[in-house]
VOGU-3710 file (C-alpha; in Angstrom, 3 decimals, decimal comma):
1> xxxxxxxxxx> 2,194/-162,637/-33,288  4,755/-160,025/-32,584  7,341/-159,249/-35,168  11,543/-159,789/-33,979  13,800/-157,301/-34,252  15,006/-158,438/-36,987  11,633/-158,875/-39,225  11,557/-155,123/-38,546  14,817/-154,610/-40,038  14,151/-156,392/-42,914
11> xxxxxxxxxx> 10,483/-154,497/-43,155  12,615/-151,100/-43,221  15,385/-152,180/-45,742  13,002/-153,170/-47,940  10,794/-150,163/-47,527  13,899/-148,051/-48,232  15,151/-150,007/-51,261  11,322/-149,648/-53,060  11,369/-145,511/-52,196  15,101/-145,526/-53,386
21> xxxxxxxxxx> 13,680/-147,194/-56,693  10,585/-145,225/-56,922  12,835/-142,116/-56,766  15,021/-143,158/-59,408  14,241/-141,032/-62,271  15,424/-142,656/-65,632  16,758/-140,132/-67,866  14,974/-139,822/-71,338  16,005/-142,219/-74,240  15,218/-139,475/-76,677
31> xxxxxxxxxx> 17,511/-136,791/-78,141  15,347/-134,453/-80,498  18,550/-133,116/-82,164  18,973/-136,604/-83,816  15,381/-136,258/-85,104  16,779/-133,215/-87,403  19,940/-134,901/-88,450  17,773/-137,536/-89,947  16,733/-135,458/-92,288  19,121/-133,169/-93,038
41> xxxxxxxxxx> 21,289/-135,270/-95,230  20,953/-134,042/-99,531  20,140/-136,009/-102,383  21,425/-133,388/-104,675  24,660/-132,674/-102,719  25,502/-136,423/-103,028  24,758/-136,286/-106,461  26,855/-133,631/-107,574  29,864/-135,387/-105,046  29,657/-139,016/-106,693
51> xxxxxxxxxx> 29,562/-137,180/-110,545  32,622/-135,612/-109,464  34,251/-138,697/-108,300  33,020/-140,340/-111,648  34,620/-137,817/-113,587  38,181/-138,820/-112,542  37,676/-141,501/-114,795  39,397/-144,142/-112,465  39,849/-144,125/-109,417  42,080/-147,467/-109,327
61> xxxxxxxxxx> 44,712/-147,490/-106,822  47,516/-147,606/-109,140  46,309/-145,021/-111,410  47,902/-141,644/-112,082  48,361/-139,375/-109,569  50,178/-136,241/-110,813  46,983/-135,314/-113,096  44,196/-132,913/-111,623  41,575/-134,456/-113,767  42,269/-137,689/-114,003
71> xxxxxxxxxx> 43,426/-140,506/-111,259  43,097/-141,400/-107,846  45,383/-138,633/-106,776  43,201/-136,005/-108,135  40,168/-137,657/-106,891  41,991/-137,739/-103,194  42,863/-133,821/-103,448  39,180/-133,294/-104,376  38,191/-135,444/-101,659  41,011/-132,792/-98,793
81> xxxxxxxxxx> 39,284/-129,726/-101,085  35,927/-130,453/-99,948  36,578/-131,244/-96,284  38,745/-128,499/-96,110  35,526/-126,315/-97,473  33,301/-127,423/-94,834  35,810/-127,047/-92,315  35,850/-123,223/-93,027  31,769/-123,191/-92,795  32,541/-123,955/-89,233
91> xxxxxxxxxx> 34,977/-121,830/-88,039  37,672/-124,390/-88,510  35,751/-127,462/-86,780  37,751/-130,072/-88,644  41,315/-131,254/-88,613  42,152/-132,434/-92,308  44,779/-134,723/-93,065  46,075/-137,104/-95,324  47,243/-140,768/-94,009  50,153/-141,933/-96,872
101> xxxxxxxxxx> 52,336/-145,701/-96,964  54,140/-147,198/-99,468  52,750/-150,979/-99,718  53,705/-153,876/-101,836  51,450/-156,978/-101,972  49,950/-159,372/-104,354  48,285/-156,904/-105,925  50,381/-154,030/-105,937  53,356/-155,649/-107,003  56,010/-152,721/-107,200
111> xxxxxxxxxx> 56,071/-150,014/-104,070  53,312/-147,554/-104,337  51,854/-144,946/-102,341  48,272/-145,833/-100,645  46,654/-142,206/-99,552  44,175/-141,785/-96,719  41,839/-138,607/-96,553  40,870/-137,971/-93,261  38,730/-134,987/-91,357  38,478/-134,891/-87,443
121> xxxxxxxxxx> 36,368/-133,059/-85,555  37,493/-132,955/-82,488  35,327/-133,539/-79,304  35,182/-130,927/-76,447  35,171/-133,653/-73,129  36,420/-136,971/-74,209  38,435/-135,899/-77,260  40,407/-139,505/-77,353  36,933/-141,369/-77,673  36,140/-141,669/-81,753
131> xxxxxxxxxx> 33,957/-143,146/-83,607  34,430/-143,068/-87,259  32,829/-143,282/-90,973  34,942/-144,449/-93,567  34,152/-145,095/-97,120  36,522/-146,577/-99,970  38,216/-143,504/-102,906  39,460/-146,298/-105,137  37,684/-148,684/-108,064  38,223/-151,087/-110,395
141> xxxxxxxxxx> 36,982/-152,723/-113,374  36,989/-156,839/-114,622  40,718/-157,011/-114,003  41,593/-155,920/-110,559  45,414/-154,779/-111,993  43,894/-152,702/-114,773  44,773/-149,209/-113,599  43,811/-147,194/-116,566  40,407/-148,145/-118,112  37,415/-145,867/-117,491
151> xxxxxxxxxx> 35,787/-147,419/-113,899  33,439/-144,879/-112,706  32,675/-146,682/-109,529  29,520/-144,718/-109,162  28,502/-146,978/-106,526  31,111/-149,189/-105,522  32,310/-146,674/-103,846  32,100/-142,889/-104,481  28,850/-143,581/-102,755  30,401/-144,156/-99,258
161> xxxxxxxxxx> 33,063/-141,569/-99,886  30,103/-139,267/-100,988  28,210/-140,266/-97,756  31,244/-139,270/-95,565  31,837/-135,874/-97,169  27,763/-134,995/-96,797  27,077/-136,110/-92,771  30,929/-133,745/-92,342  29,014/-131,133/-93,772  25,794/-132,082/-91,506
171> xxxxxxxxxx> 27,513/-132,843/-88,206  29,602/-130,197/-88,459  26,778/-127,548/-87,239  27,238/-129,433/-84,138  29,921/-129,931/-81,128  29,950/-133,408/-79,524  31,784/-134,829/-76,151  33,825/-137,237/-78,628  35,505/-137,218/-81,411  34,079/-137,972/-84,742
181> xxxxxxxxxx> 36,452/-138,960/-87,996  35,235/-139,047/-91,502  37,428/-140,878/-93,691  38,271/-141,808/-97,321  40,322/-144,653/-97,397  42,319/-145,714/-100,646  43,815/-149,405/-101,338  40,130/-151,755/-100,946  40,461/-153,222/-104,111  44,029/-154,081/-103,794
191> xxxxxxxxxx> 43,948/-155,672/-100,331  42,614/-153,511/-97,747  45,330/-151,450/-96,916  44,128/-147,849/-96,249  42,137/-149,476/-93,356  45,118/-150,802/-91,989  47,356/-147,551/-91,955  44,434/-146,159/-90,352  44,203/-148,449/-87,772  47,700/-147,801/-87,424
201> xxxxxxxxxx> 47,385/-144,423/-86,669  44,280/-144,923/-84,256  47,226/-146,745/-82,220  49,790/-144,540/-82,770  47,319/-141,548/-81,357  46,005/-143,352/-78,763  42,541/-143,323/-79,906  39,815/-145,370/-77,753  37,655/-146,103/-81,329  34,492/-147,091/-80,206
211> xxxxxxxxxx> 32,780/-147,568/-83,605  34,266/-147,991/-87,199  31,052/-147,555/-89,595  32,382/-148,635/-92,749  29,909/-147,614/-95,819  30,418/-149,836/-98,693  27,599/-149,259/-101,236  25,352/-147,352/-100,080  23,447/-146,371/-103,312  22,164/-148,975/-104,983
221> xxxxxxxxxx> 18,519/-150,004/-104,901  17,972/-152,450/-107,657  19,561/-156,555/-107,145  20,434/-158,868/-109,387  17,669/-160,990/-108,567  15,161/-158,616/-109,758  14,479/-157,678/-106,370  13,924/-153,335/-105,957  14,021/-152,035/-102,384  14,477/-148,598/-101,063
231> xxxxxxxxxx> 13,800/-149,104/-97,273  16,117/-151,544/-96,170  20,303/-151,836/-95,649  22,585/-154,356/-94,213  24,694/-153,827/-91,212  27,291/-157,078/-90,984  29,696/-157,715/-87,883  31,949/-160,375/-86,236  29,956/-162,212/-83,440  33,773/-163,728/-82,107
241> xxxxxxxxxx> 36,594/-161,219/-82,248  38,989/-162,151/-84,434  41,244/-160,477/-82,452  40,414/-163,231/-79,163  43,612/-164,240/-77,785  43,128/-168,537/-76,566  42,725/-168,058/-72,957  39,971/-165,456/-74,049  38,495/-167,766/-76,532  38,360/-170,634/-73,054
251> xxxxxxxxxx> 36,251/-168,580/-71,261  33,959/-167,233/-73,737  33,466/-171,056/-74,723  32,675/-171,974/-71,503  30,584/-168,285/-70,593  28,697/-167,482/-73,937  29,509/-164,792/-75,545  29,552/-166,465/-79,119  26,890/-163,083/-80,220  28,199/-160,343/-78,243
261> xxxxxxxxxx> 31,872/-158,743/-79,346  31,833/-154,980/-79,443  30,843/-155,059/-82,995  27,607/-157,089/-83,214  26,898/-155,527/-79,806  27,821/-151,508/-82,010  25,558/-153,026/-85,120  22,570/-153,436/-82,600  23,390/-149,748/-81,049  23,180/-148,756/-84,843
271> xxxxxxxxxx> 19,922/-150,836/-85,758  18,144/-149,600/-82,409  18,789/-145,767/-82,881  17,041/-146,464/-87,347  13,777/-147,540/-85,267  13,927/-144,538/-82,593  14,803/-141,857/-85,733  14,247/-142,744/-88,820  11,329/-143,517/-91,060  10,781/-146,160/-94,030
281> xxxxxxxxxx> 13,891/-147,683/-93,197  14,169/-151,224/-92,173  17,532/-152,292/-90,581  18,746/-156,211/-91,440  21,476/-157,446/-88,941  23,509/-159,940/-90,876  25,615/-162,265/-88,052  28,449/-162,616/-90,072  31,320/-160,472/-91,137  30,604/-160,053/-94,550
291> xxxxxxxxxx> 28,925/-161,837/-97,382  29,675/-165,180/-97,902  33,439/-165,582/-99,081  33,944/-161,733/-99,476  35,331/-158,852/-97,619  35,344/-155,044/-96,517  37,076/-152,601/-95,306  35,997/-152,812/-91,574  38,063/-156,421/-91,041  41,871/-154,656/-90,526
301> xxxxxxxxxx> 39,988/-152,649/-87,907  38,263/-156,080/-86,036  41,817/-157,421/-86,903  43,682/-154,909/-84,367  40,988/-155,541/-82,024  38,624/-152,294/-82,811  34,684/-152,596/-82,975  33,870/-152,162/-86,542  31,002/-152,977/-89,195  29,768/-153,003/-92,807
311> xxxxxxxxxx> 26,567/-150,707/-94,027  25,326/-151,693/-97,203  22,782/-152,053/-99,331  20,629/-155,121/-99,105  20,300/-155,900/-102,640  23,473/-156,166/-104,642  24,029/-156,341/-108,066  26,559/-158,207/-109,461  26,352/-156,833/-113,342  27,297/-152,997/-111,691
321> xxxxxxxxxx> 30,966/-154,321/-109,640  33,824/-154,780/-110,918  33,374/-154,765/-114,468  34,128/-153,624/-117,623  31,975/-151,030/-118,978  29,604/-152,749/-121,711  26,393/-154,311/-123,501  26,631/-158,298/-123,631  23,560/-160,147/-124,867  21,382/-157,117/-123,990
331> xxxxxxxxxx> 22,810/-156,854/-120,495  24,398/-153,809/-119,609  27,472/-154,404/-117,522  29,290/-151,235/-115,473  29,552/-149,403/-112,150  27,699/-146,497/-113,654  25,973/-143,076/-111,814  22,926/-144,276/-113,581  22,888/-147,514/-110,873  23,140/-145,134/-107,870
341> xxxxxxxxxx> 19,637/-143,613/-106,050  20,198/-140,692/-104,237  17,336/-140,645/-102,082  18,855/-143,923/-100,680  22,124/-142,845/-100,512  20,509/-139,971/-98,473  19,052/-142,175/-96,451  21,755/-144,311/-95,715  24,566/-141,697/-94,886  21,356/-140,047/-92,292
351> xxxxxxxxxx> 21,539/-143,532/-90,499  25,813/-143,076/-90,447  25,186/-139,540/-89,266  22,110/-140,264/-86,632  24,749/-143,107/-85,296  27,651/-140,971/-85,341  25,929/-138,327/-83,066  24,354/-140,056/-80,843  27,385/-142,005/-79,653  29,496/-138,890/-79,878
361> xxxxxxxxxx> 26,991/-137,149/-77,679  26,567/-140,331/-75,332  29,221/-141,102/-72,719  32,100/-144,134/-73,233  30,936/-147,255/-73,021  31,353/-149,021/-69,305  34,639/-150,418/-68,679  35,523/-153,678/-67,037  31,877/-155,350/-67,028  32,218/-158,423/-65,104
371> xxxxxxxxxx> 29,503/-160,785/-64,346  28,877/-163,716/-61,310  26,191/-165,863/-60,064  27,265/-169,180/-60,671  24,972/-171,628/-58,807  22,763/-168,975/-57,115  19,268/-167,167/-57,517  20,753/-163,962/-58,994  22,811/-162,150/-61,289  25,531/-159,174/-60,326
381> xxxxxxxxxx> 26,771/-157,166/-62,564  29,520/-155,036/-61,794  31,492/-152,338/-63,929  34,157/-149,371/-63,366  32,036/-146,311/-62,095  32,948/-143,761/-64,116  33,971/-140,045/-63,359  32,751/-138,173/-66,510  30,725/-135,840/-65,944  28,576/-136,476/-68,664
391> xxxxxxxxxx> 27,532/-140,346/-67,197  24,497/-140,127/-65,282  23,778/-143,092/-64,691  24,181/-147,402/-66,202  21,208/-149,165/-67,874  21,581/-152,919/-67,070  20,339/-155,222/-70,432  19,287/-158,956/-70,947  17,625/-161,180/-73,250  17,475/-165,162/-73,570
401> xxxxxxxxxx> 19,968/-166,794/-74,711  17,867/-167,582/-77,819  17,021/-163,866/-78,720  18,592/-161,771/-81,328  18,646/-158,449/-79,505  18,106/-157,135/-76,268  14,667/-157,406/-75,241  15,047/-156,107/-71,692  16,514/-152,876/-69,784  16,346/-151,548/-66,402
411> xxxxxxxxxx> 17,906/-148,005/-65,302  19,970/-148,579/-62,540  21,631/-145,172/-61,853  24,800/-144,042/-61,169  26,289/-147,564/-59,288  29,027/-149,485/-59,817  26,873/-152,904/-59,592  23,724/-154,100/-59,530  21,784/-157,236/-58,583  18,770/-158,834/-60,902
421> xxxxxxxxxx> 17,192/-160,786/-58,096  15,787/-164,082/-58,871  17,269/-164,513/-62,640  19,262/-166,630/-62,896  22,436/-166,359/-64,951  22,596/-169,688/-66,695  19,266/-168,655/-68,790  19,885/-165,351/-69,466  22,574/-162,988/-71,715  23,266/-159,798/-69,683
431> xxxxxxxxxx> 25,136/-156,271/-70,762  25,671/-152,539/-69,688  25,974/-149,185/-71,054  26,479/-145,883/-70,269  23,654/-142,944/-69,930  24,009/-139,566/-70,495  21,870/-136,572/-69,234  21,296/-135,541/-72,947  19,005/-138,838/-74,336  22,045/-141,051/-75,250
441> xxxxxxxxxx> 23,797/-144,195/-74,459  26,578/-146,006/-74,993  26,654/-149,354/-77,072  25,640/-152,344/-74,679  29,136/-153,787/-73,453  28,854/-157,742/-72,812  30,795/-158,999/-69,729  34,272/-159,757/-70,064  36,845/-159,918/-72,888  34,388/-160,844/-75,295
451> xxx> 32,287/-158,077/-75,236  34,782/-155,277/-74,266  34,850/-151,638/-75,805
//
């Protein structure tokens, strides 16, 4: 039977579409420099950095600040001392400032100053794009106003501030398209507030933050339920934006979306890239914002509407925060250096730096991901085609509705849409990101308002 004209057509189109495909070459998924980082992070530097935050005494918010050996304001001009340091080692790679407001609140009842350290290294393409580490300078004992008793704060939290200072001195070997920002925020204990002055500033610079990785005990190894585990850390994140305004909240109701803001979507970016580079390290994706009833210093940053998520240990123990410094029937109570590991605190700030790099080295996450196939065979997704040089080409992602993570991803190349024939939407969650030349991409970006970078 001979074929019509247009059974030919549709012979050659298709012909054409499977050598286009077949042609298609996927860029690698693998940067070797990240392989390096993972590993280049110190025990002993760490060590010496949290015994030198310990030796400030306290670190409390309200503490003294005119002393150089005692107080949080010493501890902050250690903290601009030592980025300063590495800055030189690199030929002036880092911008070092300090972030300062005067706050009152519940718990700082009379007008005090809340101090920021912050080092930027610049990137060299997409300089506004930043992601950022943060850990916390200040601690307290029992009584959350008691600004003068000894509180070491060994782990809770010269260990994130430690963690900063060590992948500065690690990344900063490096140059990266974007812009990474290591920062040591003061006023946790006291209601969050360096994070919000931060935030603050983000605005006021217009910075596009792409990740907030905020370290929050990182050291620790033993729990309080007896539990003692070096291989495994925490990574918690909003699954709805806080930050939803209602008409965004009607459509993610009535679209899904209830698992995929920017943050859960960054904590999955984070847990994918421990599997692909890191050893003996097991990453636990907690779909909440932080433990039960309790907060962190990434919320005023999912508050003004910026991806951002906790890193922690997995184990806590309760006997080593925020208390007094003593024995009680037998039990020893205090945030002490002897509670901190360093080889986990190592390993910890390697996964910060590993994520860090990679997403400074991988392009800006797709913009204006919109989805459709309502009542049809297929899915289109379509998203703003970017002119960066450094975007190669868009990986299209999907998973049931019913899976954690993504289980699926197709390269798709350098398009501004793409069509997964014969799946159909209503069964399926579907995201994008970006691919870069160099091994990396972008965090997976979720259709819509929900999901946006």
């Amino acid at each position: 039977m001979p074929l019509s004209h247009l059974s030919i057509l549709a012979i050659i189109l298709s012909l054409s579409s499977t050598a286009s495909a077949a042609n298609l070459a996927a860029p690698s998924q693998e940067d070797m420099r990240l392989y390096d980082i993972a590993v280049s992070t110190n025990p002993k530097r760490l060590k010496a950095d949290v015994e030198k935050l310990v030796s400030f005494g306290t670190r409390h918010t309200l503490s003294q600040t005119q002393s150089d050996t005692r107080g949080i304001g010493a501890a902050r001009r250690w903290i601009k001392t030592e980025f300063e340091h590495i800055s030189k080692a690199c030929g002036g790679c880092l911008e070092v400032i300090t972030l300062a407001d005067t706050v009152t609140g519940k718990r700082i009842p009379d007008p005090s100053e809340v101090v920021n350290v912050i080092a930027i290294q610049h990137g060299s393409l997409d300089p506004k794009r930043v992601v950022m580490m943060s850990g916390d300078i200040d601690s307290r004992v029992s009584d959350v106003m008691n600004s003068t008793s000894v509180s070491p704060g060994a782990n809770d939290n010269a260990s994130g501030v430690a963690g900063a200072i060590e992948a500065a001195r690690v990344l900063s070997k490096y140059q990266f398209a974007g812009t990474i920002v290591y920062a040591a925020l003061s006023g946790e204990e006291q209601g969050l507030y360096g994070g919000v002055t931060l935030a603050q500033y983000a605005k006021d610079q217009d910075w596009q933050v792409e990740a907030v990785l905020n370290n929050d005990m990182i050291g620790n190894i033993e729990g309080v339920n007896g539990v003692i585990d070096n291989h495994s850390v925490r990574i918690f994140s909003e699954g709805v934006r806080i930050a939803e305004t209602a008409e965004e909240a009607k459509e993610r109701y009535f679209s899904g979306g209830e698992n995929d803001s920017a943050s859960r979507n960054l904590a999955r970016k984070i847990k994918t890239l421990a599997d692909q580079y890191m050893t003996n390290l097991d990453v636990m994706l907690v779909y909440r914002l932080d433990r039960f009833g309790r907060g962190g210093h990434h919320f005023p940053f999912n508050k003004a509407g910026l991806p951002a998520v906790r890193i922690m240990e997995t184990n806590e123990h309760y006997d080593r925060q925020h208390q007094d410094i003593r024995m009680e029937n037998g039990v020893a109570y205090g945030d002490v250096i002897e509670g901190v590991d360093f080889d986990f605190n190592a390993k910890l700030t390697a996964l910060n730096a590993i994520s860090l790099a990679s997403m400074a080295w991988a392009p800006a996450p797709p913009k204006s991901v919109s989805i459709e196939g309502k009542v049809s065979p297929s899915t289109r997704l379509t998203w703003q085609l970017s002119q960066q040089k450094e975007v190669v080409g868009y990986r299209v992602y999907w998973r049931l509705t019913t899976e954690s993570e993504w289980t699926h991803s197709r390269y798709v190349g350098k398009v501004e849409s793409f069509t997964l024939e014969n799946m159909v939407i209503d069964n399926y969650l579907f995201g994008v990101a970006s691919v870069s030349a160099n091994g990396n991409v972008s965090p997976v970006v979720f259709p819509g308002a929900t999901g946006a970078f």
